[in-house]
C-alpha positions in Angstrom: 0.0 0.0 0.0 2.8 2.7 0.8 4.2 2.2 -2.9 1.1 3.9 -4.2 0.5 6.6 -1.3 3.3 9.1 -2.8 1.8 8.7 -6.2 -2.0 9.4 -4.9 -0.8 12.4 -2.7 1.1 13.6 -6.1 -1.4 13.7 -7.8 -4.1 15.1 -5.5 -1.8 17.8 -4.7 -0.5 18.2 -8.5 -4.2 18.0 -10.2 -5.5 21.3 -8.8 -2.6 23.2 -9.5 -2.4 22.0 -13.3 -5.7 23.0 -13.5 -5.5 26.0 -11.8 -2.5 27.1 -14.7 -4.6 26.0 -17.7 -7.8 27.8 -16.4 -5.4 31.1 -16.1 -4.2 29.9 -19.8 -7.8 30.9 -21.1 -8.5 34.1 -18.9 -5.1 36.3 -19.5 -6.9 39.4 -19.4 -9.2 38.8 -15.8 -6.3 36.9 -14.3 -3.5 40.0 -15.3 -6.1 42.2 -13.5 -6.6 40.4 -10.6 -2.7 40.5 -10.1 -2.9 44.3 -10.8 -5.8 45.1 -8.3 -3.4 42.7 -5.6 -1.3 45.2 -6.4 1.8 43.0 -7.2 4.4 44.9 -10.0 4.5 44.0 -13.8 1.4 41.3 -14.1 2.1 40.2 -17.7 5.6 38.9 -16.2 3.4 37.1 -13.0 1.1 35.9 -15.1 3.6 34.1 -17.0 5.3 32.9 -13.6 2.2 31.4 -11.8 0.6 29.6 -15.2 4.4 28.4 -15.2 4.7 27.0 -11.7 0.9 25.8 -11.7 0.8 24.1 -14.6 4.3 22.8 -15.2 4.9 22.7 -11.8 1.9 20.4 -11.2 2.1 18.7 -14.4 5.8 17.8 -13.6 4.9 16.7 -9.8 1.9 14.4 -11.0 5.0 12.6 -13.5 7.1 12.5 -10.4 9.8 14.6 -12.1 12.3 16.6 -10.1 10.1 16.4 -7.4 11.8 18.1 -4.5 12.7 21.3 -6.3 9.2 21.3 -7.5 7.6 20.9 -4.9 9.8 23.5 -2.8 8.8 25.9 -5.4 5.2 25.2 -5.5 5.2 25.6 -1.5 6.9 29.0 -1.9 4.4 29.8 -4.7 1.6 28.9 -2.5 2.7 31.1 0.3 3.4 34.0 -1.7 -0.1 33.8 -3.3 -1.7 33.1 0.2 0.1 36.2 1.1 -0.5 38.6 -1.7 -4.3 37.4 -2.5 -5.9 35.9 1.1 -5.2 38.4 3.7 -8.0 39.1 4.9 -8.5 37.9 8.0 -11.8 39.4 8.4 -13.4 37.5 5.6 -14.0 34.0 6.3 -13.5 32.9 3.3 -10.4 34.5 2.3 -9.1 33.1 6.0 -9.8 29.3 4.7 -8.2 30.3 1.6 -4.9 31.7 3.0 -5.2 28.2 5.2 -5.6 25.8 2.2 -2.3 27.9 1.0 -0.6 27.1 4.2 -1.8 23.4 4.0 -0.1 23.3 0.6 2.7 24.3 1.4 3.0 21.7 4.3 1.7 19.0 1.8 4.6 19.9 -0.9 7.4 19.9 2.1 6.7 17.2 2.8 7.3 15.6 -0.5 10.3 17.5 -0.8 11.6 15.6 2.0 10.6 12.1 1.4 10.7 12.4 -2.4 8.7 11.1 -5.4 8.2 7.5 -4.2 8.8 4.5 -6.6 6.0 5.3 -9.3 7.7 7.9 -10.4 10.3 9.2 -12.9 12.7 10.3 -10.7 12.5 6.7 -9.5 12.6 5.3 -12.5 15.9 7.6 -13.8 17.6 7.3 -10.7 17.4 3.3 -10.8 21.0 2.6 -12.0 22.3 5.1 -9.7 21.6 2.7 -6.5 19.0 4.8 -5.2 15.1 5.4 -5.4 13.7 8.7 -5.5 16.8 10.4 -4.5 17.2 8.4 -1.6 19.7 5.8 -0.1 19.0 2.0 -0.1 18.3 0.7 3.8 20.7 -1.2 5.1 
């Protein structure tokens, strides 16, 4: 059973931030304004950065590709967005929001720390090295 858990948890983490990126894909101009009215500098360039990390980020953790660095830099992602769109407190809503950021985060550390599992590419490329996932054989 644990040889599929990191592959589930990949891909429920992964799914919603591919499809967050693609649904940006097809709403440039509501998406650029919604980073302008946050008030963050240059949204064309932020644009391109967050449909970058959500969909090739998640794309590349549900293939279990580079997994730690990916998944560090989607947890920083999802912090900074937490940060710049959910603060306020005062607003129910954006509170749970700012949380489900924060429980990303924790989510994506954690596969940065234990890796990709053994369904995954970086399993599968790191094979003839001696190790699985990036990490050493027991023993």
């Amino acid at each position: 059973m644990n040889r599929y858990l990191p592959l589930v948890g990949r891909v429920l983490i992964g799914l919603p931030f591919a499809m967050s990126g693609f649904g940006k894909l097809a709403a440039y101009g509501p998406t650029t304004a919604m980073i302008a009215a946050a008030g963050l500098p240059l949204p064309p360039l932020a644009f391109v950065v967050a449909v970058g990390l959500e969909l090739g980020g998640g794309l590349l953790l549900i293939a279990g590709y580079q997994v730690r660095a990916v998944a560090i830099a989607l947890a920083v992602f999802s912090v900074v967005a937490g940060m710049a769109f959910h603060t306020n407190f005062a607003d129910q809503n954006q509170m749970i929001h700012f949380l489900k950021n924060v429980m990303l985060a924790g989510g994506l550390l954690e596969i940065a720390a234990f890796g990709a599992g053994a369904f995954s590419l970086d399993s599968r490329l790191s094979t003839g090295r001696g190790t699985v996932a990036g990490v050493a054989p027991a023993g």
